[in-house]
Structures are given as structure tokens and as C-alpha cells.
C-alpha positions as a Markdown table, in Angstrom:
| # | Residue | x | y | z |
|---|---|---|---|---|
| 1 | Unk | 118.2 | 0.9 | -20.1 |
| 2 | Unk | 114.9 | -0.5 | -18.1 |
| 3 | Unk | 112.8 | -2.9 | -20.1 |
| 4 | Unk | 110.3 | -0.5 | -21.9 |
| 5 | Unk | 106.7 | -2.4 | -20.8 |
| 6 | Unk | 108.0 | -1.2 | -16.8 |
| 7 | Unk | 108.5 | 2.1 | -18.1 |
| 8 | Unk | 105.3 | 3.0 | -19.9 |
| 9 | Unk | 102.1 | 1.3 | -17.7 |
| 10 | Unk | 98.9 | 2.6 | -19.3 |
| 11 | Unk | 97.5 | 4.9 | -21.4 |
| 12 | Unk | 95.8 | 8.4 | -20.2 |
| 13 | Unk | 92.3 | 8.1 | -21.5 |
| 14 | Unk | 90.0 | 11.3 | -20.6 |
| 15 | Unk | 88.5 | 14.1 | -22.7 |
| 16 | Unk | 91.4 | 16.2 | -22.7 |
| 17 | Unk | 94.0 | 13.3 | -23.8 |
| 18 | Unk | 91.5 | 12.3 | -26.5 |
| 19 | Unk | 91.4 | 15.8 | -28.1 |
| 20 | Unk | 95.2 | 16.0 | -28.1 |
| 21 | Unk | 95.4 | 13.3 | -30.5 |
| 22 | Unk | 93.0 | 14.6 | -33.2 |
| 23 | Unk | 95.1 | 18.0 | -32.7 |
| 24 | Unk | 97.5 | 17.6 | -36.1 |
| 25 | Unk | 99.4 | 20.9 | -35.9 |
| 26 | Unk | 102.7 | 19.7 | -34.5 |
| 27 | Unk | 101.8 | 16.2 | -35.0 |
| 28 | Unk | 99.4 | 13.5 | -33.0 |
| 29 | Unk | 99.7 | 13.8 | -28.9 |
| 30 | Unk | 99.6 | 10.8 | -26.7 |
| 31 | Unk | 99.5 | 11.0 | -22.9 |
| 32 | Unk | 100.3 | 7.8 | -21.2 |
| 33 | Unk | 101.0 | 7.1 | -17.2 |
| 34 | Unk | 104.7 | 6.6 | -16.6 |
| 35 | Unk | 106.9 | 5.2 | -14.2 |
| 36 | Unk | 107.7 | 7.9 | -11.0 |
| 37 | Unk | 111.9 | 7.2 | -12.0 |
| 38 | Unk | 111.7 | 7.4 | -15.6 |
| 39 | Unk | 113.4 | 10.5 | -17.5 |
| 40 | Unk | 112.1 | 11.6 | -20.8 |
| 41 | Unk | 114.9 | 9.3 | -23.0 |
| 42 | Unk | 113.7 | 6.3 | -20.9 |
| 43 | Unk | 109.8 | 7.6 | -22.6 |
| 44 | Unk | 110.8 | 8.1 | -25.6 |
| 45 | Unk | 112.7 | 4.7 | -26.3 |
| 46 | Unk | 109.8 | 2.7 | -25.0 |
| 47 | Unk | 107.2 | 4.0 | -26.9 |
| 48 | Unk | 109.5 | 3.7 | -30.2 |
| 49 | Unk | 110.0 | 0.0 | -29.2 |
| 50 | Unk | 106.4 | -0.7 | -28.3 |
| 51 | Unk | 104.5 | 1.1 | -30.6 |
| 52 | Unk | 107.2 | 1.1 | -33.8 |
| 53 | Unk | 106.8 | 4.5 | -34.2 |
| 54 | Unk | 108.9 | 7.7 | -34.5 |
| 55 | Unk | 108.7 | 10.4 | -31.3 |
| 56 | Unk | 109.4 | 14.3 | -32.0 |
| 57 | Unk | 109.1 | 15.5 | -28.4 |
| 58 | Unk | 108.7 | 14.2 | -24.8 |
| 59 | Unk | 106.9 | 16.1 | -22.2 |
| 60 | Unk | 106.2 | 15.1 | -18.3 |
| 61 | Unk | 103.9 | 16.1 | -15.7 |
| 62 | Unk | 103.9 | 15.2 | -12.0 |
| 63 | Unk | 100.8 | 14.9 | -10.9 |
| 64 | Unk | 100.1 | 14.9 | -7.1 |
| 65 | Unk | 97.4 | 12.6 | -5.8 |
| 66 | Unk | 94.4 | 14.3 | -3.8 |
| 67 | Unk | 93.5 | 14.6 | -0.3 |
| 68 | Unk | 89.9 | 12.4 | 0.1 |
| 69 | Unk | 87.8 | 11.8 | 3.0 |
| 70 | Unk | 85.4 | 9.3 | 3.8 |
| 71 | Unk | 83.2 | 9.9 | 6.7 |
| 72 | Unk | 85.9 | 10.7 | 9.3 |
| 73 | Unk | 88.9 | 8.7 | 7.8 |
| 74 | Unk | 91.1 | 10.6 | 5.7 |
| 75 | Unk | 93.3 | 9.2 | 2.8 |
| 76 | Unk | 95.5 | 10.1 | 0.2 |
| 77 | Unk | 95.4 | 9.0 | -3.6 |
| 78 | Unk | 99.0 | 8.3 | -4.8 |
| 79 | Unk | 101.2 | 10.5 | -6.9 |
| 80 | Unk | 101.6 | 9.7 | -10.7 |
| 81 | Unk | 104.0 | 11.3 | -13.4 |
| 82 | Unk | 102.1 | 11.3 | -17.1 |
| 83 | Unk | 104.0 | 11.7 | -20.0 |
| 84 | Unk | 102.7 | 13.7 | -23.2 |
| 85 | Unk | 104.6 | 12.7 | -26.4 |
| 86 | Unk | 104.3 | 14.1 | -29.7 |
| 87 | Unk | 104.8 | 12.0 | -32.5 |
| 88 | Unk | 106.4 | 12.6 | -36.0 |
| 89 | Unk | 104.0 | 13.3 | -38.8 |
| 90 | Unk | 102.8 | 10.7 | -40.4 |
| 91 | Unk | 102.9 | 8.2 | -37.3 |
| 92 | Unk | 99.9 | 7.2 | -35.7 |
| 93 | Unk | 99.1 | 4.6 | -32.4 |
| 94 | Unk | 96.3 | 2.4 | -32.5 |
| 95 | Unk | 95.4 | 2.2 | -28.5 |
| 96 | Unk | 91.9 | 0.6 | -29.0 |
């Protein structure tokens, strides 16, 4: 198993992430950017080791990075995965 703090890099803050953790229904929703080789069991141990708290579900998006152009040079912005775990009720992370 990979050492959790290369697994989990930072947290997802935007709108959208924010309003997923005020959401109580199936418990609180974190979103956090993950390592592109991780699988969902990788996730799920290192925010339980981090964070000493108990996960209910693991979801994971790949994310695609944009095609931008400046002036005549084009670029590309690199891919991430983000990872949306649900936590047991009860449990809570303290991010800030």
C-alpha cells in the first residue's frame, strides 16, 4: 500500500465541493485531487489514516485538462482524477 500523503494531494475547494459538504442526506461529501494511479481502496485508506475518520463510499472522476491559447501559442492544462468520498454519519473533516 502507497504512503497515504502521495495518494491524497489537496483538497477540491469551489462552490460546488463546498455545497456537497453541508449536503447531510447520505452523509458529509469531500472532494479532494488524487493521485492519476490511485484506485478507490488506495482513497479510501488514506483519508481514514489522515483524517481519523470513517468512509461510507468512494467515488472518482477523471478530469481532462483544457485546450488554452495565448496569443498564437497553444497549450494544454494537465489531466487530474478528483475523488468524492462520502463519509459515515457522524464524522466530519476540519480542512480550514
Amino acid at each position: 500500500m502507497k504512503d497515504p500523503n502521495l495518494i491524497l494531494l489537496r483538497p477540491w475547494v469551489t462552490e460546488k465541493s463546498n455545497i456537497l459538504q453541508t449536503l447531510n442526506e447520505k452523509g458529509p461529501k469531500y472532494v479532494f485531487e488524487v493521485a492519476d494511479d490511485s484506485n478507490k481502496i488506495e482513497i479510501k485508506y488514506a483519508v481514514e489514516k489522515i483524517f481519523k475518520v470513517k468512509v461510507k463510499s468512494v467515488n472518482t472522476v477523471n478530469v481532462k485538462g483544457k485546450v488554452k491559447r495565448v496569443r498564437l501559442k497553444e497549450g494544454k492544462r494537465k489531466d487530474r482524477k478528483k475523488a468524492i468520498v462520502t463519509l459515515k454519519e457522524g464524522y466530519k473533516i476540519e480542512l480550514f
